[in-house]
C-alpha positions as CSV (number, residue, x, y, z in Angstrom):
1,X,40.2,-12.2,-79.8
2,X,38.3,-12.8,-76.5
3,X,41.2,-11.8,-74.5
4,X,41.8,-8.6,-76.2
5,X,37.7,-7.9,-76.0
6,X,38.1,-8.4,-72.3
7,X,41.1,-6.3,-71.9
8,X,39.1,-3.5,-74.4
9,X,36.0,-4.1,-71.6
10,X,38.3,-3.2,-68.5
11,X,40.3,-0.6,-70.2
12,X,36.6,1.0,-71.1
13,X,35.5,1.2,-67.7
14,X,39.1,2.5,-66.2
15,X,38.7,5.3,-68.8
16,X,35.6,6.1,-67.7
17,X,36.4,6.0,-63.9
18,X,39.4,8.2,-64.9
19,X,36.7,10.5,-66.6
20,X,34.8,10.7,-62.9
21,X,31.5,8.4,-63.5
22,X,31.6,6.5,-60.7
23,X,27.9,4.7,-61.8
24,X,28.5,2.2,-64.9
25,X,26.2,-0.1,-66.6
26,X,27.7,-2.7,-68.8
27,X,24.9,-3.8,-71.6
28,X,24.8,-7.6,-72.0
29,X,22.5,-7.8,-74.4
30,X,24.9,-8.8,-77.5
31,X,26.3,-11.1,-75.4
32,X,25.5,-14.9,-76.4
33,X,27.3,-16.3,-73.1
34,X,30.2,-15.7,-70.9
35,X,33.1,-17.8,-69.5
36,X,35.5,-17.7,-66.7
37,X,37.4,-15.1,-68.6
38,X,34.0,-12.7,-69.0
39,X,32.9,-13.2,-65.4
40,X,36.5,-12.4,-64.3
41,X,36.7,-8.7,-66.0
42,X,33.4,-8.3,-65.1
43,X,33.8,-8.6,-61.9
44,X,37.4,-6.5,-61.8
45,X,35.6,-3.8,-63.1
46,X,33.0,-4.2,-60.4
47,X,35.8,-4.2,-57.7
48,X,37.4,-1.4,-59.2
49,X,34.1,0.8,-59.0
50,X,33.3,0.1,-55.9
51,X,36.5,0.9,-54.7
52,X,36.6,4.2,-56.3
53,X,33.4,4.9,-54.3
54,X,31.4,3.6,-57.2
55,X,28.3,1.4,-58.4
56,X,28.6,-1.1,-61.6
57,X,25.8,-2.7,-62.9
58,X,24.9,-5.2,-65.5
59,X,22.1,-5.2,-67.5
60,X,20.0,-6.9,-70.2
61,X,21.6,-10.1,-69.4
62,X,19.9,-13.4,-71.4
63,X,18.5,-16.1,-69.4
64,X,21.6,-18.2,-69.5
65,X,24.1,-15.6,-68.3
66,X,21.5,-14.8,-65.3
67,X,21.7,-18.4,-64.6
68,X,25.3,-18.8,-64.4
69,X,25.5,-15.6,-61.9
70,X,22.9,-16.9,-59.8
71,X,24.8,-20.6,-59.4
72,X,28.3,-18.9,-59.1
73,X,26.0,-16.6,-56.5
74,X,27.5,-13.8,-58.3
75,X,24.2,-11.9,-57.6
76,X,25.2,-11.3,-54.4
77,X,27.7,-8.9,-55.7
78,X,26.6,-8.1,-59.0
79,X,23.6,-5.8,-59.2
80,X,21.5,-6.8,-61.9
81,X,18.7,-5.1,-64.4
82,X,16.5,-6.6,-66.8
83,X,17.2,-3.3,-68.7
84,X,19.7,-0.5,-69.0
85,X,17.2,1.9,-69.1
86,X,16.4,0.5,-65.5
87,X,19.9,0.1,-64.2
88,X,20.8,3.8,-65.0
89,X,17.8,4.9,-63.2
90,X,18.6,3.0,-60.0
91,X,21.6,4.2,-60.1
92,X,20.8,8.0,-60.7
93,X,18.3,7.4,-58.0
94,X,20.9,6.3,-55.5
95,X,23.0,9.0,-56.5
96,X,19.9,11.4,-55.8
97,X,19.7,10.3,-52.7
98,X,16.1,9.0,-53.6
């Protein structure tokens, strides 16, 4: 099942891209933890944003998860809210060229 959530994850976010929104937030906060697996779609969504002129965020990630970013240094790359209320408004900010 894992596999097929991460393949559902990626699908989701090319659909969207497909759609036009190039600003996504993905919502962590059902998400107990994350392996090698998670990190990996999370981060080939990411690439595929950014290289559709995009931004991806993450948001409402639980202590542990913020921990393993931050040792994998993943939040150099990964932009990272405590909420998604917050993430969509940096990101509609950036957009407004605020």
């Amino acid at each position: 099942m894992e596999g097929k959530l991460n393949e559902e994850v990626h699908r989701s976010v090319r659909l969207v891209l497909a759609e036009g929104y190039k600003q996504i937030v993905v919502d962590l906060a059902k998400v107990p933890w994350l392996n090698s697996s998670g990190i990996g779609t999370l981060m080939g969504c990411r690439t595929e944003c950014v290289e559709q002129g995009g931004r991806f965020a993450v948001a409402a990630a639980n202590e542990k998860i913020t921990e393993l970013f931050t040792t994998l240094m993943l939040t150099t790359v990964l932009e990272l809210y405590p909420t998604v209320d917050e993430a969509v408004q940096a990101l509609e900010e950036n957009t407004d060229g605020s």
